[in-house]
N, C-alpha and C positions, 0 to 999 in steps of 0.2 A: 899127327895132323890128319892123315888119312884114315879114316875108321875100313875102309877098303882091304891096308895091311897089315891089319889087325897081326894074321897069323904069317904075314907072308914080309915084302921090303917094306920101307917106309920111305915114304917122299923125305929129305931133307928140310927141317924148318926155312932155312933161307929161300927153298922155293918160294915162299911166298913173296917175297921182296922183290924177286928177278925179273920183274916184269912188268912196270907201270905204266897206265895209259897216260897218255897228254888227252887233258879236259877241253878241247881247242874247240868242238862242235860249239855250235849257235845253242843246238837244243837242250845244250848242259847249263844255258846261261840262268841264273835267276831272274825268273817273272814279276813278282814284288819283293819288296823288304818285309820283314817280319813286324808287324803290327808290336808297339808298346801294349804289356800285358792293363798297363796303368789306365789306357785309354779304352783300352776293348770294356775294360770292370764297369767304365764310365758309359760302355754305350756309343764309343765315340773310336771313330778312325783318322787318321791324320794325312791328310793329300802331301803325297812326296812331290808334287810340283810348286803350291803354294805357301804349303804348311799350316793349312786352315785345318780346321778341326769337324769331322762330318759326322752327322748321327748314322747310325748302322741301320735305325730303323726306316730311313728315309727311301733305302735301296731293296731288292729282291733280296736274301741272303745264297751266298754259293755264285752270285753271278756279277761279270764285269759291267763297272759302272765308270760314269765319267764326273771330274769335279766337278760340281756349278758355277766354281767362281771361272777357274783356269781351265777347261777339259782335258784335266789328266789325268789315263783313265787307271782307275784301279781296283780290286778286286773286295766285295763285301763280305769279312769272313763270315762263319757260323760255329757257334758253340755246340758240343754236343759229349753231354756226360761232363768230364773231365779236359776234355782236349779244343780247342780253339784252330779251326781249318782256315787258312788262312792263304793258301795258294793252289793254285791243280795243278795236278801232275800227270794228269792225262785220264783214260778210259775209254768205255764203250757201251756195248746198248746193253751189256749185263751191271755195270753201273763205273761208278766215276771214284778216281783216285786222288787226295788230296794233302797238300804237306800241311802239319799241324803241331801244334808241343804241349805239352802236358802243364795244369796253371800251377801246380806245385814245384813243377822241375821245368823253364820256361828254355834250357839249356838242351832240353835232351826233345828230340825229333821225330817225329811218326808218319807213318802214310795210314791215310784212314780213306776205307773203302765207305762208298753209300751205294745205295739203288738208284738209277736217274729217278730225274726230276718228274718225271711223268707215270713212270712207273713206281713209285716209291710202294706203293701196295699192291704188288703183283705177288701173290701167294706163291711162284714158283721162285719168282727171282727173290724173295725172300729167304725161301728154302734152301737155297741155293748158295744165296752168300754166308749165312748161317752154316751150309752143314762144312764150305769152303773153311771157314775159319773155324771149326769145330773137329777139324783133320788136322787141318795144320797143326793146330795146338799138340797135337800127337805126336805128329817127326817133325818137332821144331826144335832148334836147341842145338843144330847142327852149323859150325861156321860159314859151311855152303848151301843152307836154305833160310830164307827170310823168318824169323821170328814173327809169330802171331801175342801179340800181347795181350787184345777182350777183344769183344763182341756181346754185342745184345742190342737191347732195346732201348730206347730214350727220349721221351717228351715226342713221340710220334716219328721217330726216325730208329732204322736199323741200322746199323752200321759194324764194322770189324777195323779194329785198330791191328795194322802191320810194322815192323822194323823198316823207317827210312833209310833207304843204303845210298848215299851221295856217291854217286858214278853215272855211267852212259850203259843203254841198254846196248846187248851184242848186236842187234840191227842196224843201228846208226853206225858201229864201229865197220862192218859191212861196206855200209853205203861210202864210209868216207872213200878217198882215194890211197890210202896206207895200206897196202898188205901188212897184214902180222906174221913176226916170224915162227916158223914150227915152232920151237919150244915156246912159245906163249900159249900155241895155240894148241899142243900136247897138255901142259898143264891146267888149261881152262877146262879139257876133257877129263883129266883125272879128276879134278874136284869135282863138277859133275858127274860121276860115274860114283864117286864117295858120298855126293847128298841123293842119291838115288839105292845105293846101298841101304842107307841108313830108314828113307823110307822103306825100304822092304824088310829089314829089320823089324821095324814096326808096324807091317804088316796092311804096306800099302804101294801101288802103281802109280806114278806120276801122271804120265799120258800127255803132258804137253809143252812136251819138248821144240822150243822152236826160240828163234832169235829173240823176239821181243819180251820171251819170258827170264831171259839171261840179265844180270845186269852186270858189269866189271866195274870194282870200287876202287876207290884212285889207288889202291896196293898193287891193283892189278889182277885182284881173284875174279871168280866169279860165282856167283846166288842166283839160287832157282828163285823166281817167283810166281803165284799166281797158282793154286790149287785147288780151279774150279774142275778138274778131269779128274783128280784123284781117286782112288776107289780102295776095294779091301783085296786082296788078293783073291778071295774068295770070290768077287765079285769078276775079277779080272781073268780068271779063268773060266767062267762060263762064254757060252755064244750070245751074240748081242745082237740084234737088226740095225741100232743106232748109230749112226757114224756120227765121232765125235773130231775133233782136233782141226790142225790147220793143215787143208790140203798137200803142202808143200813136203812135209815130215813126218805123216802119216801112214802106220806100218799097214800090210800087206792083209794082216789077219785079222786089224780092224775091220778093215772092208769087204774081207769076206765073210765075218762075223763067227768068226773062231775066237776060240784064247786066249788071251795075251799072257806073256810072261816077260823075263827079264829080256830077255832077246826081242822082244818088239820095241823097250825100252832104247836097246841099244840099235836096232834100226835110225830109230830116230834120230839118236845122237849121232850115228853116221853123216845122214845129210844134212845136220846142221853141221859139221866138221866140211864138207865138201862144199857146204855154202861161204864159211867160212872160206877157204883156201881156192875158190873157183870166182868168189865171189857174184856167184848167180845161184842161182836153186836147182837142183838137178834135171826136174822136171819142171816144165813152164806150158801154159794154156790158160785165154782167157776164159775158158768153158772148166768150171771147176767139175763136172762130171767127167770129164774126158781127161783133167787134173789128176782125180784120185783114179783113175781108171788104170791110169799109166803106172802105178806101183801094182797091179796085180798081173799084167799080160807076157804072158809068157814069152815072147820077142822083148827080150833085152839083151843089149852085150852084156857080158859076163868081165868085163875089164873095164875099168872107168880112166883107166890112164889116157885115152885119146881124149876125153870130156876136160880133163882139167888142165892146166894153164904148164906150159911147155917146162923142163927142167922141174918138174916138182918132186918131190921124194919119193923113191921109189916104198921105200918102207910104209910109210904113211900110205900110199895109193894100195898097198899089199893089206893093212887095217880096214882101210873102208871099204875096199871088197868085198871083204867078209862083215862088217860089220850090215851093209846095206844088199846083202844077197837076198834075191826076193822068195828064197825057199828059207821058212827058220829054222829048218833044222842043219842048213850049212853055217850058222850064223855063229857065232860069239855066243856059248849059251848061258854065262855068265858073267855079270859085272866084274866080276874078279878077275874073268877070263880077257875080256875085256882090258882091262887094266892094267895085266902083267903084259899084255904085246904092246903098249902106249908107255906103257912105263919103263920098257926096254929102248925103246924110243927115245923116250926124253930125256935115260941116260946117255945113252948115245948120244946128242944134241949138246948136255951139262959138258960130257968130257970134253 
Protein backbone atom coordinates (compact mmCIF):
# COMPACT_ATOMS: atom_id res chain seq x y z
CA UNK A 1 0.00 0.00 0.00
CA UNK A 2 2.68 2.20 1.16
CA UNK A 3 5.30 2.89 -1.73
CA UNK A 4 7.24 4.62 1.35
CA UNK A 5 8.10 0.78 2.53
CA UNK A 6 9.02 -0.14 -0.31
CA UNK A 7 12.49 -1.42 1.22
CA UNK A 8 11.67 -1.11 4.71
CA UNK A 9 7.66 -2.27 7.00
CA UNK A 10 4.60 -2.12 5.35
CA UNK A 11 1.39 -0.56 6.70
CA UNK A 12 -1.08 -3.63 7.02
CA UNK A 13 -3.95 -3.40 4.20
CA UNK A 14 -6.75 -3.21 6.93
CA UNK A 15 -5.19 -0.01 7.71
CA UNK A 16 -7.02 1.36 5.44
CA UNK A 17 -10.59 0.44 6.80
CA UNK A 18 -9.74 1.44 10.44
CA UNK A 19 -10.79 4.73 10.31
CA UNK A 20 -13.99 6.19 8.76
CA UNK A 21 -15.14 9.53 8.80
CA UNK A 22 -18.97 10.25 9.59
CA UNK A 23 -20.19 12.60 6.53
CA UNK A 24 -22.42 14.64 9.30
CA UNK A 25 -21.01 18.34 7.95
CA UNK A 26 -23.54 20.74 6.22
CA UNK A 27 -20.65 21.18 3.64
CA UNK A 28 -20.54 17.45 2.47
CA UNK A 29 -24.29 17.85 1.71
CA UNK A 30 -25.18 17.89 -2.12
CA UNK A 31 -26.00 21.33 -3.75
CA UNK A 32 -28.10 20.02 -6.87
CA UNK A 33 -29.21 16.69 -8.19
CA UNK A 34 -27.54 15.53 -11.27
CA UNK A 35 -29.17 16.85 -14.27
CA UNK A 36 -30.91 13.80 -16.77
CA UNK A 37 -28.15 13.32 -19.48
CA UNK A 38 -31.49 13.05 -21.82
CA UNK A 39 -32.54 16.57 -21.11
CA UNK A 40 -28.99 18.46 -21.04
CA UNK A 41 -28.64 16.65 -25.28
CA UNK A 42 -32.06 18.61 -25.40
CA UNK A 43 -30.84 21.93 -24.28
CA UNK A 44 -33.13 21.60 -21.50
CA UNK A 45 -32.87 21.52 -17.48
CA UNK A 46 -35.50 20.21 -15.24
CA UNK A 47 -36.55 22.51 -12.05
CA UNK A 48 -36.45 20.12 -8.84
CA UNK A 49 -39.12 22.21 -7.38
CA UNK A 50 -41.72 22.30 -10.06
CA UNK A 51 -40.70 19.84 -12.51
CA UNK A 52 -40.88 22.16 -15.51
CA UNK A 53 -38.68 21.87 -18.06
CA UNK A 54 -35.96 25.09 -18.74
CA UNK A 55 -33.87 25.95 -21.72
CA UNK A 56 -30.10 26.13 -20.65
CA UNK A 57 -29.90 28.97 -23.03
CA UNK A 58 -32.23 31.25 -21.28
CA UNK A 59 -29.49 31.54 -18.21
CA UNK A 60 -25.55 32.66 -17.91
CA UNK A 61 -23.91 29.06 -18.00
CA UNK A 62 -21.78 28.10 -14.74
CA UNK A 63 -24.11 30.43 -12.78
CA UNK A 64 -27.09 30.15 -10.07
CA UNK A 65 -30.40 30.83 -11.52
CA UNK A 66 -33.86 30.81 -10.22
CA UNK A 67 -37.08 29.11 -11.79
CA UNK A 68 -39.54 31.57 -13.44
CA UNK A 69 -42.46 29.55 -12.78
CA UNK A 70 -41.68 28.60 -8.74
CA UNK A 71 -38.21 30.36 -7.69
CA UNK A 72 -36.28 27.55 -7.17
CA UNK A 73 -33.06 28.13 -7.47
CA UNK A 74 -30.85 26.04 -9.47
CA UNK A 75 -27.69 25.76 -10.98
CA UNK A 76 -27.19 26.17 -15.20
CA UNK A 77 -24.63 23.54 -16.17
CA UNK A 78 -22.03 24.00 -19.03
CA UNK A 79 -20.63 21.48 -21.40
CA UNK A 80 -17.15 21.41 -22.23
CA UNK A 81 -15.20 18.79 -24.44
CA UNK A 82 -16.71 15.45 -23.18
CA UNK A 83 -17.82 16.33 -19.54
CA UNK A 84 -21.17 18.16 -18.52
CA UNK A 85 -20.43 20.58 -15.12
CA UNK A 86 -23.21 20.53 -13.48
CA UNK A 87 -22.59 21.68 -9.71
CA UNK A 88 -19.47 23.71 -7.89
CA UNK A 89 -17.49 22.55 -5.71
CA UNK A 90 -15.82 25.45 -4.77
CA UNK A 91 -12.51 27.60 -5.70
CA UNK A 92 -10.89 30.82 -5.84
CA UNK A 93 -9.30 33.73 -7.80
CA UNK A 94 -6.78 31.17 -9.58
CA UNK A 95 -10.04 29.66 -10.83
CA UNK A 96 -13.26 27.56 -9.95
CA UNK A 97 -13.88 23.75 -9.34
CA UNK A 98 -16.76 21.94 -10.51
CA UNK A 99 -18.62 18.28 -10.09
CA UNK A 100 -19.35 16.87 -13.61
CA UNK A 101 -19.47 12.99 -15.52
CA UNK A 102 -18.49 12.08 -18.48
CA UNK A 103 -21.52 11.73 -21.63
CA UNK A 104 -20.31 8.25 -22.35
CA UNK A 105 -19.98 6.88 -18.78
CA UNK A 106 -22.74 9.25 -16.93
CA UNK A 107 -21.88 6.91 -13.73
CA UNK A 108 -18.39 7.81 -13.28
CA UNK A 109 -17.61 11.50 -11.72
CA UNK A 110 -15.04 14.37 -12.22
CA UNK A 111 -13.99 17.58 -10.75
CA UNK A 112 -13.08 19.93 -13.51
CA UNK A 113 -11.04 22.85 -12.97
CA UNK A 114 -11.85 26.39 -15.30
CA UNK A 115 -10.27 29.83 -14.98
CA UNK A 116 -12.94 32.44 -13.42
CA UNK A 117 -15.33 33.89 -15.20
CA UNK A 118 -13.55 37.21 -15.63
CA UNK A 119 -10.25 36.07 -16.13
CA UNK A 120 -10.78 33.22 -18.44
CA UNK A 121 -7.97 34.85 -20.76
CA UNK A 122 -5.43 35.73 -18.54
CA UNK A 123 -2.16 34.32 -20.05
CA UNK A 124 -0.59 33.39 -16.69
CA UNK A 125 -3.59 31.83 -15.09
CA UNK A 126 -3.71 29.88 -18.12
CA UNK A 127 -0.23 28.94 -17.87
CA UNK A 128 -0.82 28.00 -14.78
CA UNK A 129 -3.51 25.72 -14.69
CA UNK A 130 -2.10 24.09 -17.88
CA UNK A 131 1.25 23.43 -16.50
CA UNK A 132 -0.79 22.37 -12.94
CA UNK A 133 -2.39 19.49 -14.70
CA UNK A 134 0.51 18.81 -16.90
CA UNK A 135 2.58 17.70 -13.49
CA UNK A 136 0.11 16.08 -12.12
CA UNK A 137 -0.39 13.93 -14.99
CA UNK A 138 3.22 12.84 -13.95
CA UNK A 139 2.84 11.63 -10.19
CA UNK A 140 -0.50 10.75 -10.58
CA UNK A 141 -1.52 7.18 -10.30
CA UNK A 142 -0.86 7.04 -6.70
CA UNK A 143 -3.99 5.99 -4.18
CA UNK A 144 -2.98 9.11 -2.02
CA UNK A 145 -2.81 11.85 -4.93
CA UNK A 146 -5.79 12.85 -6.99
CA UNK A 147 -5.70 11.53 -10.41
CA UNK A 148 -5.44 14.22 -13.41
CA UNK A 149 -7.44 12.62 -16.33
CA UNK A 150 -7.14 15.77 -19.56
CA UNK A 151 -6.66 19.10 -19.91
CA UNK A 152 -6.70 21.49 -22.81
CA UNK A 153 -8.58 23.63 -24.75
CA UNK A 154 -12.16 23.78 -25.89
CA UNK A 155 -14.69 25.89 -27.79
CA UNK A 156 -12.90 28.86 -26.03
CA UNK A 157 -12.41 27.56 -22.54
CA UNK A 158 -9.41 25.79 -20.77
CA UNK A 159 -9.92 23.64 -18.53
CA UNK A 160 -8.26 20.39 -16.54
CA UNK A 161 -10.40 17.53 -15.73
CA UNK A 162 -9.46 15.90 -12.02
CA UNK A 163 -10.42 12.51 -9.89
CA UNK A 164 -13.74 13.51 -7.93
CA UNK A 165 -13.05 12.08 -4.37
CA UNK A 166 -16.49 12.02 -2.44
CA UNK A 167 -15.22 13.04 1.18
CA UNK A 168 -14.68 16.27 3.37
CA UNK A 169 -11.77 18.33 3.16
CA UNK A 170 -9.13 18.08 6.43
CA UNK A 171 -10.17 21.82 7.31
CA UNK A 172 -13.74 21.24 7.88
CA UNK A 173 -12.74 17.99 9.71
CA UNK A 174 -10.68 20.68 12.04
CA UNK A 175 -13.40 22.99 12.49
CA UNK A 176 -15.93 20.39 13.49
CA UNK A 177 -15.97 19.92 17.25
CA UNK A 178 -14.66 16.00 17.19
CA UNK A 179 -11.12 15.43 17.90
CA UNK A 180 -9.68 12.64 15.89
CA UNK A 181 -7.94 9.98 17.54
CA UNK A 182 -3.95 9.46 17.04
CA UNK A 183 -4.16 6.56 15.14
CA UNK A 184 -6.26 8.24 12.45
CA UNK A 185 -4.43 10.89 12.75
CA UNK A 186 -0.87 8.83 12.41
CA UNK A 187 -2.24 7.15 9.36
CA UNK A 188 -3.54 10.26 7.61
CA UNK A 189 0.44 11.33 7.97
CA UNK A 190 1.74 8.21 6.62
CA UNK A 191 -0.26 8.15 3.43
CA UNK A 192 0.82 11.66 2.92
CA UNK A 193 4.36 11.17 3.51
CA UNK A 194 3.86 8.03 0.83
CA UNK A 195 2.05 10.47 -2.00
CA UNK A 196 4.73 12.88 -1.30
CA UNK A 197 7.35 10.21 -1.70
CA UNK A 198 6.11 9.12 -4.71
CA UNK A 199 6.07 12.77 -6.11
CA UNK A 200 9.73 12.98 -5.49
CA UNK A 201 10.13 9.72 -6.97
CA UNK A 202 9.10 11.50 -10.02
CA UNK A 203 10.91 14.06 -9.47
CA UNK A 204 8.85 16.72 -8.00
CA UNK A 205 8.00 19.01 -4.55
CA UNK A 206 4.58 19.46 -3.53
CA UNK A 207 4.77 22.74 -1.55
CA UNK A 208 1.29 22.94 -0.59
CA UNK A 209 0.70 21.26 2.13
CA UNK A 210 -2.15 22.60 4.12
CA UNK A 211 -5.74 21.47 5.27
CA UNK A 212 -7.83 22.46 2.59
CA UNK A 213 -5.57 20.59 0.06
CA UNK A 214 -6.26 17.18 2.23
CA UNK A 215 -9.48 15.63 1.45
CA UNK A 216 -10.62 12.23 3.63
CA UNK A 217 -12.77 9.86 1.53
CA UNK A 218 -15.60 8.06 3.40
CA UNK A 219 -12.76 4.91 4.01
CA UNK A 220 -11.28 7.31 5.86
CA UNK A 221 -7.82 7.93 3.74
CA UNK A 222 -6.63 10.77 2.77
CA UNK A 223 -5.56 12.57 -1.08
CA UNK A 224 -3.42 15.47 -1.78
CA UNK A 225 -4.98 17.73 -3.89
CA UNK A 226 -4.35 20.87 -5.92
CA UNK A 227 -0.69 21.13 -7.70
CA UNK A 228 -0.51 24.66 -8.51
CA UNK A 229 3.08 24.96 -6.13
CA UNK A 230 4.64 21.81 -7.62
CA UNK A 231 7.98 22.13 -9.02
CA UNK A 232 11.05 19.88 -10.37
CA UNK A 233 13.46 19.31 -7.79
CA UNK A 234 15.80 20.91 -9.83
CA UNK A 235 13.80 23.80 -9.39
CA UNK A 236 13.20 23.25 -5.82
CA UNK A 237 16.68 23.37 -4.82
CA UNK A 238 17.55 26.73 -6.11
CA UNK A 239 17.12 30.27 -4.14
CA UNK A 240 13.83 31.88 -5.04
CA UNK A 241 12.81 35.61 -3.89
CA UNK A 242 8.94 34.41 -4.45
CA UNK A 243 7.13 33.51 -1.46
CA UNK A 244 4.63 31.10 -2.38
CA UNK A 245 2.19 28.90 -0.16
CA UNK A 246 -0.24 29.42 2.72
CA UNK A 247 1.13 31.46 5.47
CA UNK A 248 0.15 29.17 8.17
CA UNK A 249 2.48 25.89 6.99
CA UNK A 250 5.05 27.47 5.31
CA UNK A 251 8.65 26.34 5.83
CA UNK A 252 11.40 28.60 7.07
CA UNK A 253 13.73 28.43 3.81
CA UNK A 254 10.95 29.32 1.72
CA UNK A 255 11.12 32.66 3.23
CA UNK A 256 14.34 33.05 3.41
CA UNK A 257 14.81 32.09 -0.13
CA UNK A 258 17.08 28.96 0.19
CA UNK A 259 16.33 25.36 -1.08
CA UNK A 260 13.90 23.38 -0.38
CA UNK A 261 14.12 19.65 0.00
CA UNK A 262 12.20 16.83 1.61
CA UNK A 263 12.59 18.28 4.93
CA UNK A 264 10.70 21.65 4.14
CA UNK A 265 8.14 19.09 2.79
CA UNK A 266 7.88 17.50 6.06
CA UNK A 267 7.97 21.05 7.97
CA UNK A 268 4.81 21.38 6.62
CA UNK A 269 3.24 18.33 7.37
CA UNK A 270 4.27 19.01 10.86
CA UNK A 271 2.02 21.98 11.44
CA UNK A 272 -0.65 20.61 9.61
CA UNK A 273 -0.38 17.41 12.14
CA UNK A 274 -0.38 20.16 15.13
CA UNK A 275 -3.22 21.75 13.63
CA UNK A 276 -4.84 18.81 13.49
CA UNK A 277 -4.41 17.72 17.15
CA UNK A 278 -4.21 21.56 18.70
CA UNK A 279 -6.88 22.31 16.58
CA UNK A 280 -5.63 25.94 15.94
CA UNK A 281 -2.53 26.75 13.77
CA UNK A 282 0.58 27.08 15.51
CA UNK A 283 1.22 30.39 14.56
CA UNK A 284 -1.69 32.98 14.19
CA UNK A 285 -1.77 37.08 13.17
CA UNK A 286 -3.91 39.00 11.38
CA UNK A 287 -0.80 40.67 9.52
CA UNK A 288 0.15 37.88 7.30
CA UNK A 289 3.83 39.51 7.14
CA UNK A 290 4.30 39.36 10.75
CA UNK A 291 2.47 35.54 9.94
CA UNK A 292 5.26 34.34 7.87
CA UNK A 293 7.66 36.26 9.86
CA UNK A 294 7.11 34.07 12.89
CA UNK A 295 8.52 30.70 11.09
CA UNK A 296 11.97 32.27 10.71
CA UNK A 297 12.82 34.28 14.24
CA UNK A 298 15.04 32.77 16.15
CA UNK A 299 13.07 33.23 19.62
CA UNK A 300 10.99 30.15 19.67
CA UNK A 301 10.57 27.36 22.28
CA UNK A 302 12.08 24.50 21.31
CA UNK A 303 9.25 22.16 23.01
CA UNK A 304 5.62 22.55 21.62
CA UNK A 305 4.28 20.30 24.53
CA UNK A 306 3.09 23.51 26.55
CA UNK A 307 1.21 24.77 22.92
CA UNK A 308 -0.91 21.76 22.67
CA UNK A 309 -3.96 20.58 24.34
CA UNK A 310 -3.20 18.96 28.05
CA UNK A 311 -2.56 14.75 28.13
CA UNK A 312 -1.56 14.62 24.52
CA UNK A 313 0.99 11.99 23.49
CA UNK A 314 4.08 12.43 24.39
CA UNK A 315 5.57 10.50 21.41
CA UNK A 316 3.66 12.40 18.90
CA UNK A 317 4.79 15.85 20.74
CA UNK A 318 8.49 14.12 20.49
CA UNK A 319 7.74 13.91 16.06
CA UNK A 320 6.53 17.27 15.68
CA UNK A 321 9.41 18.70 17.32
CA UNK A 322 11.47 17.71 15.10
CA UNK A 323 9.51 17.56 12.28
CA UNK A 324 8.71 21.49 12.72
CA UNK A 325 12.39 22.57 14.21
CA UNK A 326 13.04 25.87 12.46
CA UNK A 327 16.77 24.82 11.67
CA UNK A 328 16.49 22.08 8.68
CA UNK A 329 19.17 20.52 9.40
CA UNK A 330 17.65 19.26 12.84
CA UNK A 331 14.62 18.11 10.93
CA UNK A 332 13.56 14.81 9.71
CA UNK A 333 15.66 14.62 6.59
CA UNK A 334 13.79 12.25 4.94
CA UNK A 335 10.28 11.08 4.24
CA UNK A 336 11.22 7.65 5.05
CA UNK A 337 12.89 9.07 8.12
CA UNK A 338 9.93 10.52 8.75
CA UNK A 339 7.81 7.77 8.50
CA UNK A 340 9.66 4.99 10.43
CA UNK A 341 9.13 7.36 13.84
CA UNK A 342 5.12 7.71 12.75
CA UNK A 343 5.08 4.29 11.92
CA UNK A 344 6.36 3.12 15.12
CA UNK A 345 3.78 5.12 16.43
CA UNK A 346 0.93 3.96 14.89
CA UNK A 347 2.05 0.50 15.90
CA UNK A 348 2.22 1.25 19.02
CA UNK A 349 -1.44 2.69 18.86
CA UNK A 350 -2.68 -0.85 16.44
CA UNK A 351 -1.33 -3.03 19.54
Amino acid sequence: MFSIFKHTQKVPEKAVQTAPVHMHDESTQKFSVKPDLKFLEQGLIQCQGCRRELRLTDDIPLAMCRCPFCETPYFNPKFIKDFWLYEPLGGGGMGSVYHAFHIRNTNVEFAVKLLPREKKSDASLINSLLDEAHNGKKFCGHPHIANVFDYGFHEGEYYAVYEFIDGIRLDQIIDSPARRPYKQIALWALQILSAEQHMYDCGFLYRDLKPQNIIIDRNGNAKIIDFGLAITLEEAGKSCDEIQGSPFYIPPERITGSGEGQYSEIYSLGMVIYHVIAKQTYYSSSDIRELIGKHVISLRINNIAGKLPAKTHPEIIKILNRMIDRNPNLRYQTYKDAASDLFKFYKELAA
